[in-house]
FITOR-767061 format. One record per residue (C-alpha): residue in three letters; x, y, z. Coordinates in pm, 1 decimal, always signed. Each point is the difference from the previous one (the first is absolute). Example, Ala and Ser with C-alpha at 12.3 -4.5 7.8 and 13.67 -1.06 7.14 Angstrom:
<kolpas>
+------+----------+----------+----------+
: type :       c1 :       c2 :       c3 :
+------+----------+----------+----------+
:  ALA :  +1230.0 :   -450.0 :   +780.0 :
:  SER :   +137.0 :   +344.0 :    -66.0 :
+------+----------+----------+----------+
</kolpas>
This chain:
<kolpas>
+------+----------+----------+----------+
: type :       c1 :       c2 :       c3 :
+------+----------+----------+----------+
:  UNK :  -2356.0 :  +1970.7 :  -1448.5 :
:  UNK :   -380.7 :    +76.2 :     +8.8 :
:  UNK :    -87.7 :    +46.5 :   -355.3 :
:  UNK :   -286.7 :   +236.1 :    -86.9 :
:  UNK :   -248.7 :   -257.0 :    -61.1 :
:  UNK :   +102.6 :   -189.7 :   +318.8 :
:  UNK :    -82.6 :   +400.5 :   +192.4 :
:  UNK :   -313.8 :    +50.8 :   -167.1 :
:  UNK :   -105.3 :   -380.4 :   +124.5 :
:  UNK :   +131.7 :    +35.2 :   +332.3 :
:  UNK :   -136.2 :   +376.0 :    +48.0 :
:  UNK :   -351.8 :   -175.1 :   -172.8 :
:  UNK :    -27.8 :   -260.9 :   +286.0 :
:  UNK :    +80.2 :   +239.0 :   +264.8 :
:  UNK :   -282.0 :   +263.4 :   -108.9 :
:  UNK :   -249.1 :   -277.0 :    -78.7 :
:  UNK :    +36.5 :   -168.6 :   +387.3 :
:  UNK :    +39.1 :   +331.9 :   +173.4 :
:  UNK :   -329.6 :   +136.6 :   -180.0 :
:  UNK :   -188.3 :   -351.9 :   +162.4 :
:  UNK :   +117.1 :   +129.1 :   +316.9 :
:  UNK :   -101.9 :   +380.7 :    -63.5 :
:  UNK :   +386.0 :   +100.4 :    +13.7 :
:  UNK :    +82.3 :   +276.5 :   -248.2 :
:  UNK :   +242.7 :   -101.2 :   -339.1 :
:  UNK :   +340.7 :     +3.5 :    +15.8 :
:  UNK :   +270.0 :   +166.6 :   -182.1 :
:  UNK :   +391.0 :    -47.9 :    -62.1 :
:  UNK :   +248.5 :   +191.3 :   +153.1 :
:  UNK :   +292.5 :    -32.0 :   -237.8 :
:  UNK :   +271.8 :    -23.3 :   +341.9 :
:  UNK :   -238.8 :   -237.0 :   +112.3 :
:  UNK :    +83.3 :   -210.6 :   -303.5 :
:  UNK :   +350.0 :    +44.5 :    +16.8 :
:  UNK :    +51.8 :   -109.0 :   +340.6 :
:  UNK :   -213.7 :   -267.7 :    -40.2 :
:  UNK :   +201.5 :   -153.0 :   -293.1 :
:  UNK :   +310.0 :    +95.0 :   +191.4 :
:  UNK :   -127.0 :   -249.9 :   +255.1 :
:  UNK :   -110.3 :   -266.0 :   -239.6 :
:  UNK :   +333.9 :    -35.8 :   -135.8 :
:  UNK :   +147.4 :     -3.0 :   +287.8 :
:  UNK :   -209.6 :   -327.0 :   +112.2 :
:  UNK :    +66.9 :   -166.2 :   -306.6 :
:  UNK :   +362.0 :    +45.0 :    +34.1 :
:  UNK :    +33.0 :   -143.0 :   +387.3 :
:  UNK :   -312.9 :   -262.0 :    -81.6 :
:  UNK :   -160.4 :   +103.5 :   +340.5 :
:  UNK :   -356.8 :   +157.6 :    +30.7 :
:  UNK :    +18.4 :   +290.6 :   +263.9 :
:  UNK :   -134.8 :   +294.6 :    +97.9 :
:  UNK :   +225.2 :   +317.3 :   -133.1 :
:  UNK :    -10.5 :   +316.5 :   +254.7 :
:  UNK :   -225.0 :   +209.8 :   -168.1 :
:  UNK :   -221.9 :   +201.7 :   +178.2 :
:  UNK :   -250.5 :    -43.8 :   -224.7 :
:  UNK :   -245.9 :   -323.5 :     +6.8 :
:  UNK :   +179.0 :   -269.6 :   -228.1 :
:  UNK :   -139.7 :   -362.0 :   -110.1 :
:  UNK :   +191.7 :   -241.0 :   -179.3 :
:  UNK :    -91.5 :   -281.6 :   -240.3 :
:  UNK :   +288.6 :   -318.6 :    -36.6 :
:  UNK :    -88.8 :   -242.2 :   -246.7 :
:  UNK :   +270.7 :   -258.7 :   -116.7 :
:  UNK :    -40.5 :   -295.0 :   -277.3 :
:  UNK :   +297.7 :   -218.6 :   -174.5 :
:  UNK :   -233.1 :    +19.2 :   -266.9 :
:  UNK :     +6.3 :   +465.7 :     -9.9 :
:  UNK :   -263.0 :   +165.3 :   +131.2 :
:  UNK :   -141.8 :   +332.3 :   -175.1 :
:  UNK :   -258.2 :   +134.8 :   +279.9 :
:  UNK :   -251.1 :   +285.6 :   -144.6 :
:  UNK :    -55.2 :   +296.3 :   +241.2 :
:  UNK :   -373.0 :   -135.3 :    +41.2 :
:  UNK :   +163.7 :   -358.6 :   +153.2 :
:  UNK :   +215.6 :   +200.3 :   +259.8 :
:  UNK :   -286.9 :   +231.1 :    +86.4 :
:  UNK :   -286.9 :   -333.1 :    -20.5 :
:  UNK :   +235.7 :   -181.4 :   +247.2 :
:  UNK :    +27.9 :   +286.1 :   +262.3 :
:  UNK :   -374.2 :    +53.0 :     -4.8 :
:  UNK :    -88.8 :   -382.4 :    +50.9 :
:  UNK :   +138.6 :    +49.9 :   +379.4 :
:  UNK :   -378.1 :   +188.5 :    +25.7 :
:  UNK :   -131.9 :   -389.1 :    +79.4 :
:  UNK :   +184.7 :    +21.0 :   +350.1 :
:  UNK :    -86.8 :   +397.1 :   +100.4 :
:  UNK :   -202.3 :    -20.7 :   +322.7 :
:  UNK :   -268.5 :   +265.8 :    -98.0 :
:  UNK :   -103.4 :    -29.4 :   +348.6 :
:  UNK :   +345.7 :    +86.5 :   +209.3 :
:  UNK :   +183.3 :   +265.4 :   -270.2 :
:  UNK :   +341.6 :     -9.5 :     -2.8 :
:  UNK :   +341.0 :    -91.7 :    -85.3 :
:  UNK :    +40.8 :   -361.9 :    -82.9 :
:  UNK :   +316.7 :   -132.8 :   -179.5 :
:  UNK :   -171.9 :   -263.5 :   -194.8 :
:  UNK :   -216.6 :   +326.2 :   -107.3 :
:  UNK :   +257.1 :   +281.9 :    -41.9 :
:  UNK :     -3.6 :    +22.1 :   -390.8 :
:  UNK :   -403.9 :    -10.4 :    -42.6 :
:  UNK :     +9.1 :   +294.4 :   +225.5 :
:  UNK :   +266.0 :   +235.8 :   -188.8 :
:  UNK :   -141.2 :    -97.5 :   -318.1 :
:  UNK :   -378.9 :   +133.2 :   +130.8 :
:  UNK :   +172.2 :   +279.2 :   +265.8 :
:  UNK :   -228.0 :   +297.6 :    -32.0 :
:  UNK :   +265.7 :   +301.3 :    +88.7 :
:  UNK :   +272.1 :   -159.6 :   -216.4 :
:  UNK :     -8.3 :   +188.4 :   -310.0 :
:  UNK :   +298.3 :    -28.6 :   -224.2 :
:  UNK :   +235.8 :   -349.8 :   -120.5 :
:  UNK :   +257.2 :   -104.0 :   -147.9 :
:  UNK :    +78.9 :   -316.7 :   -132.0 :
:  UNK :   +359.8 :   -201.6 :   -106.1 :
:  UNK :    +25.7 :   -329.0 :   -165.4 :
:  UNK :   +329.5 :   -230.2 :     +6.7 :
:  UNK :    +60.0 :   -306.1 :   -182.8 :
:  UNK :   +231.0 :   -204.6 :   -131.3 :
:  UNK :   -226.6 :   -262.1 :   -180.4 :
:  UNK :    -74.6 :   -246.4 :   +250.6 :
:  UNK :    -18.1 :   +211.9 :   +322.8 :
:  UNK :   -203.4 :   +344.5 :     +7.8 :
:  UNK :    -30.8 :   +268.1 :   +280.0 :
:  UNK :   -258.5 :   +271.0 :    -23.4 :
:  UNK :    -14.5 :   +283.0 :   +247.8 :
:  UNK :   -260.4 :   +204.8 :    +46.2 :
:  UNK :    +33.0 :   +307.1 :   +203.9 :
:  UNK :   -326.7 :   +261.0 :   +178.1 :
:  UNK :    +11.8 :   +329.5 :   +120.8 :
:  UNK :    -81.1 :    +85.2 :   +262.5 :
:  UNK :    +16.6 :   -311.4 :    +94.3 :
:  UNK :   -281.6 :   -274.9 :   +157.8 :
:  UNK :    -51.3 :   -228.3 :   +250.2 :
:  UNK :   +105.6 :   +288.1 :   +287.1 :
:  UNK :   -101.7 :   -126.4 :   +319.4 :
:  UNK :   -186.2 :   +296.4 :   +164.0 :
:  UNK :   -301.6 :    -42.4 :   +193.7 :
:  UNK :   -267.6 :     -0.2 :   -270.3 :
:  UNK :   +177.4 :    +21.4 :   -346.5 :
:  UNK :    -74.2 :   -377.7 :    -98.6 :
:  UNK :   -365.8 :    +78.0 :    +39.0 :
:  UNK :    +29.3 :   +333.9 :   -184.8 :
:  UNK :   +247.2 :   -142.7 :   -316.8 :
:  UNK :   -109.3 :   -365.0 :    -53.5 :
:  UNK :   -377.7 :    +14.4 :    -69.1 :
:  UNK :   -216.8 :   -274.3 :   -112.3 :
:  UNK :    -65.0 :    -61.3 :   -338.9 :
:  UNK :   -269.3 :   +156.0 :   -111.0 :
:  UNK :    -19.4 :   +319.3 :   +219.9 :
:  UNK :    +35.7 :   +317.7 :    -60.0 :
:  UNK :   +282.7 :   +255.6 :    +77.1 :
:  UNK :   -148.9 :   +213.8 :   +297.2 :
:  UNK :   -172.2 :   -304.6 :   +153.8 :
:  UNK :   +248.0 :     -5.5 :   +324.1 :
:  UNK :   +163.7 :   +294.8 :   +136.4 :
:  UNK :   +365.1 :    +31.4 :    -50.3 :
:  UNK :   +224.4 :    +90.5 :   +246.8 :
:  UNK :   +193.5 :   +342.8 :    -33.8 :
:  UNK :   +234.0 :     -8.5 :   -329.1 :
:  UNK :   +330.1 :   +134.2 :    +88.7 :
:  UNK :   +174.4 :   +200.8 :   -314.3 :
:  UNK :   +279.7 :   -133.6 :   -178.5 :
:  UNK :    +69.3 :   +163.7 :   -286.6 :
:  UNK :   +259.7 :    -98.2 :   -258.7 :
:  UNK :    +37.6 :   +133.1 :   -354.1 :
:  UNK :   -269.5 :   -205.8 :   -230.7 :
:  UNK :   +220.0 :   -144.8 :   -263.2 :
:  UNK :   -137.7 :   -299.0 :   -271.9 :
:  UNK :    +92.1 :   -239.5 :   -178.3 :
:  UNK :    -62.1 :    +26.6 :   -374.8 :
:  UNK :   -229.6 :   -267.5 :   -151.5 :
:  UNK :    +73.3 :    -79.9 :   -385.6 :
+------+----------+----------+----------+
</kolpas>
C-alpha cells in the first residue's frame, strides 16, 4: 500500500514535471487511490503487468529483484518521464514507447491516484489520471504535451468537454 511518504513523493514528481511542461498541479482523488491499489494487488497476485479497465488514464511501474526491491514514488514517476528522450516534438502524438511521459505531463488530466503492491522482491505501482491523457483527437497532443519550458496558453487547446465527478482526496500525514 502507498504509504504517505511514498504519496507525497509520487504527487512531488508529478507537480514538479508537469510545472516544466506548464501543466497545472495535481491532486488525489481518494477513489482514485482506491482503485488504483485495488489494481496493484491484483497484479501482484496473478504476476502479470496489464492494463485494468478503468476509464481513467492508468500507468504502471513492475520492478522485480531476488534481492527485494523498495521503489520510492520519485523512481516510478523518474522512470515514466525518461520516455521524454523518444517524443517526436515534431509529429505529436501517441507513441507506445512514449505513453507514460505523456500522462505524467497531460495538461487536462487533473486528479490521481496511486496503489503500491509488493511482496518484497516484486512491486507493482499503479498510477491512475482523470480525465484521462493521451486521447487521440485531432489536436489534443499538441494542446496537453507542451515543451519544457513553455508556458500554459502558448498553443490553443481544443474544446474541453465536462466531466464532472465528485472531488474527493486523499489525506496526506
Amino acid at each position: 500500500m502507498a504509504d504517505a511518504s511514498f504519496q507525497k513523493e509520487f504527487q512531488e514528481t508529478h507537480n514538479a514535471y508537469r510545472a516544466k511542461h506548464g501543466a497545472p498541479q495535481m491532486t488525489f482523488n481518494s477513489e482514485m487511490c482506491a482503485s488504483a491499489q485495488k489494481w496493484a494487488d491484483h497484479l501482484l497476485s496473478i504476476s502479470d503487468m496489464k492494463h485494468s479497465e478503468t476509464k481513467d488514464g492508468e500507468n504502471i511501474y513492475y520492478m522485480s529483484s531476488s534481492a527485494g526491491s523498495n521503489p520510492t514514488g520519485k523512481e516510478a514517476v523518474d522512470l515514466w518521464y525518461s520516455e521524454i528522450k523518444d517524443y517526436n516534438w515534431s509529429s505529436p502524438g501517441f507513441n507506445g514507447n512514449t505513453g507514460h511521459f505523456t500522462q505524467v505531463v497531460w495538461k487536462e488530466s487533473s486528479e490521481m491516484g496511486v496503489g503500491v503492491a509488493t511482496d518484497g522482491k516484486t512491486v507493482f505501482v499503479v498510477g491512475q489520471y482523470r480525465p484521462a491523457g493521451n486521447m487521440m483527437n485531432p489536436g489534443y497532443f499538441e494542446a496537453n504535451v507542451l515543451q519544457a519550458g513553455r508556458e500554459e496558453g502558448e498553443q490553443e487547446a481544443p474544446p474541453v468537454v465536462e466531466r464532472s465527478s465528485p472531488k474527493k482526496t486523499c489525506t496526506l500525514q
